[in-house]
Phi, psi and omega in degrees: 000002197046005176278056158237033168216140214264115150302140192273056168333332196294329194306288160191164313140112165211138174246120171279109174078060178297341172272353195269220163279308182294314204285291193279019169278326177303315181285317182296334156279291191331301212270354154229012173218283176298065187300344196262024144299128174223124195246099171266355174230158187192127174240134178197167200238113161052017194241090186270337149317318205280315172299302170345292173330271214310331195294300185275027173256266186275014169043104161264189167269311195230136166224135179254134175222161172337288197242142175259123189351129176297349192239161174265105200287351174067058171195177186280163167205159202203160185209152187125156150314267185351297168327289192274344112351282175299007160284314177277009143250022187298123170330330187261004181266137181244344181234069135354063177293115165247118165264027192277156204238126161106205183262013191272333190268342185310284227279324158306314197275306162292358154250022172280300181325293174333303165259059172027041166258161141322143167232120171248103239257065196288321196272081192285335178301344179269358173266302169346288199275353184176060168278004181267309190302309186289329182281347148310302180295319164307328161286318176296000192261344225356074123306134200254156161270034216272152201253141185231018159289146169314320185299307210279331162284346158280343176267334160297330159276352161308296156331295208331102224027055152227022175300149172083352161320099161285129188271114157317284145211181168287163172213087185295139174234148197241118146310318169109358173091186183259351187253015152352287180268341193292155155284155172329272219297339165321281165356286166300321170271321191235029187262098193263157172308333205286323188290280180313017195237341161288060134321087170338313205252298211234159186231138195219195168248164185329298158288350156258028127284342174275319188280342166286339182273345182265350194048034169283327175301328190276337186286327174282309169286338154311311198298291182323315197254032149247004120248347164308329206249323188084062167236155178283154186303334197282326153354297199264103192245141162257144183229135131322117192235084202286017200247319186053046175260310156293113167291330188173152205244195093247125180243131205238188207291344167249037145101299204297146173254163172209137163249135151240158220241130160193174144297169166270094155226099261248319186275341172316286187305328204281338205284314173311331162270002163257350153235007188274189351302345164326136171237155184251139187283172172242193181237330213281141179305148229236167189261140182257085207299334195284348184247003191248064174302306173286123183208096183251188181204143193232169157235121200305145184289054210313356186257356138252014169217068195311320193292357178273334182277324213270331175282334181283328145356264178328313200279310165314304203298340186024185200079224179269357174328306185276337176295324175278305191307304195296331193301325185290290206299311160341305170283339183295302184299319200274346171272005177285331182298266209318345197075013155283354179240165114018108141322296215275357165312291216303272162344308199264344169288335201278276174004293178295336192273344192263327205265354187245324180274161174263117187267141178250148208260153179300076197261287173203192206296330200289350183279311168308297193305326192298309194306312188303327148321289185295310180312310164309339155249021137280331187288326147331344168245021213248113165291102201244000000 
């Protein structure tokens, strides 16, 4: 993963997508654990109040939004692709947060890489869709990669003073979601977005909460963490965990495991990836085993939450798969957001889309964008 030196955070800061759930858990560390953090860049979508705020909170350099502001913010602001590229490769920045949701986050995260930045890595559609290309580049660049999904950051501390260890395997852990206990056919009559949006555990933005109710999320970290970590798929066990006070395991070659451990708090994994292996003091509340006693585990059920098979699937078939399986589910989830679908629509639209494409190989980025294409005029024929 290249991570293993403590980032000169002081240098400076640009948060990719700063108005979403990641971006501001993101401002919400900087701003009680780092003072010598200076966040010179800010990106955010339509929420121009907010941005406003946020401008004059932290004086960035630079802010990229659609369209540009009626008032004058007293920085640069730029729109465009080109624009937000050039946020992640802004010159006074050293740490790259891309929190950006969706396939909107690959092209950002390689020109970060690229202009020799740190990437601190939210944006799980950019390992998905071109984990080969991006962790290439991060070693040829030597650049770190650090992970600020919770799992993927409990498995890096885990490593952590265990290099030349062999690791036996991961161990991915799941909440199981809000359709955890419900039956199949429950599911099917009554698993509406609003139900799905009723995380038990974690507060999130809308698509990777659908994607946690479909456990596709957990199906995108399996992918992630066969290339952060360089394990093989037969590696990688995912287990249920409704409690989500362990994040993740590592069991290494003689039978021992290691866990971390925490609350379900979303600023913890994002702060470790902006300083570890350093830890930093917090503020933040601390876990109370006595009152979190109970800690159980399950094995997910794939056969009512088929998008968890269909991303491991996508991860054998390799090449450009996962770039169509994540672009299809992605358009699934937003007509599920809409009531035009299904739950179980979604699955069967991905289902359909991997059983119709030719996978084609993993070269360079213009190879994503090609798979993303073709996903895009099959969902364009797909009847809802």
């Amino acid at each position: 993963m290249g991570a293993g030196v403590a980032l000169d955070i002081a240098r400076g800061i640009a948060v990719l997508g700063a108005t979403g759930s990641i971006g501001r858990q993101t401002l919400d560390a900087v701003r009680q654990c780092l003072p010598h953090g200076r966040v010179r860049v800010l990106t955010g979508y339509r929420k121009t109040a907010e941005m406003a705020a946020l401008v004059a909170e932290f004086s960035p350099e630079k802010v990229w939004m659609p369209e540009p502001p009626a008032d004058n913010w007293g920085c640069e602001v730029v729109t465009g692709e080109e624009g937000l590229l050039s946020c992640a490769r802004h010159e006074g920045v050293d740490v790259v947060v891309n929190a950006l949701v969706g396939r909107a986050g690959l092209a950002p995260t390689l020109a970060a890489i690229q202009a020799g930045k740190h990437v601190a890595l939210a944006n799980k559609e950019s390992l998905v869709t071109a984990g080969a290309l991006i962790m290439a580049e991060a070693r040829a660049r030597g650049v770190n990669v650090t992970p600020i999904d919770s799992e993927h950051s409990a498995i890096w501390q885990c490593l952590q003073g265990n290099e030349g260890n062999a690791v036996e395997k991961i161990i991915l852990t799941a909440s199981g979601g809000p359709f955890r206990t419900w039956e199949r056919s429950r599911i099917a009559r009554e698993a509406t977005a609003e139900e799905a949006l009723r995380h038990p555990n974690w507060h999130m933005g809308p698509k990777i909460t659908i994607d946690s109710a479909t456990l596709m999320n957990k199906g995108l970290e399996y992918m992630e963490a066969l290339w952060l970590f360089g394990v093989r798929p037969e590696q990688v066990e995912i287990l249920v965990h409704p409690q989500s006070i362990i994040h993740s395991m590592v069991q290494f070659a003689d039978g021992s495991v290691m866990a971390q451990m925490g609350l379900p708090d979303m600023r913890l994994p994002i702060l470790y990836a902006l300083t570890g292996p350093k830890r930093v003091e917090t503020p933040f509340p601390r876990l109370d085993l006595l009152k979190h006693n109970t800690l159980t585990f399950e094995a997910p059920e794939e056969e009512k939450f088929p998008c968890l098979a269909l991303a491991k699937r996508a991860a054998m078939l390799g090449g450009t798969a996962p770039a169509v399986m994540n672009a299809v589910n992605e358009w699934a989830v937003g007509q599920f957001l809409r009531g035009k679908i299904t739950f179980y629509d979604i699955s069967a639209i991905i289902s359909q889309a991997l059983d119709s494409y030719t996978v084609q190989p993993l070269t360079k980025a213009g190879d994503v964008w090609a798979a993303e294409a073709w996903a895009n005029n099959f969902v364009g024929r797909v009847s809802i």
